[in-house]
C-alpha positions as CSV (number, residue, x, y, z in Angstrom):
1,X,34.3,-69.1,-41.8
2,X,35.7,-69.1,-45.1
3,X,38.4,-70.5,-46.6
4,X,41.0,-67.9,-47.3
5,X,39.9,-67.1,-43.3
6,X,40.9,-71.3,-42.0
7,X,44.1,-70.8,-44.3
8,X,45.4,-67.8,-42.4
9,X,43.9,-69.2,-38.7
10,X,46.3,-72.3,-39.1
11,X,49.2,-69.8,-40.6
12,X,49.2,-67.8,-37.7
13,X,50.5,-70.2,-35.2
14,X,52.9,-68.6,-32.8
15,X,56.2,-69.4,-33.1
16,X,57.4,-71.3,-30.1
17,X,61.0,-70.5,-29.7
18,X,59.4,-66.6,-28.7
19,X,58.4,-68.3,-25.5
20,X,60.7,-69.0,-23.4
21,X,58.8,-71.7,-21.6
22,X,61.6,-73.6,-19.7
23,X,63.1,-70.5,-18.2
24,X,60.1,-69.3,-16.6
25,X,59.5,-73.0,-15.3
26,X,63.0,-72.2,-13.7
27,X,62.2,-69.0,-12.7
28,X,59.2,-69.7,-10.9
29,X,60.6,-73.2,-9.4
30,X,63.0,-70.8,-7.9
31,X,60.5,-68.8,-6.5
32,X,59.0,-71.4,-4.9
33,X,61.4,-72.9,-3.5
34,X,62.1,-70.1,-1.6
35,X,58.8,-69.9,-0.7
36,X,58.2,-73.3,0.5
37,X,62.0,-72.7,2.4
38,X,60.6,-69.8,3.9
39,X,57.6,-71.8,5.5
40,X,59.6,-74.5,6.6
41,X,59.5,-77.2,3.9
42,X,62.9,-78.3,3.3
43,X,61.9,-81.2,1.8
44,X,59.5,-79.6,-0.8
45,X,61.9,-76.7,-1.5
46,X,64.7,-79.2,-2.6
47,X,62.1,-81.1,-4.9
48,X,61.1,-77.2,-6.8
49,X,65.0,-76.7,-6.8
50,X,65.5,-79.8,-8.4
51,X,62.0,-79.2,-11.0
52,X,64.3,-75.5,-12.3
53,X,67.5,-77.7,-12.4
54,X,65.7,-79.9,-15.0
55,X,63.8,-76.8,-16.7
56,X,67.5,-75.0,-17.2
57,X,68.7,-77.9,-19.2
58,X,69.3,-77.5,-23.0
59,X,67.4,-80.4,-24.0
60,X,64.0,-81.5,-22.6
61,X,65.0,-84.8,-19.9
């Protein structure tokens, strides 16, 4: 690879404020839970519930 082609590889890292990573940790906690709710885990449902509680905060814990 040449150089003008490393230059513009390590340029062309995505920007990570496009992904909104915590919000679909959240999302999909919430999801689960449910799921888990559904089959009867109570216990493991409150435990995802409280995994999208953390993921909705502002700042990472």
């Amino acid at each position: 690879m040449n150089k003008t082609a490393q230059r513009q590889r390590k340029t062309a890292s995505p920007d990570l404020k496009d992904y909104p990573v915590r919000e679909y940790v959240a999302a999909m906690a919430t999801e689960l839970a449910g799921m888990a709710r559904w089959d009867g885990d109570e216990r493991l449902a409150g435990l995802l519930e409280s995994a999208a509680d953390m993921a909705r905060r502002t700042e990472p814990a």
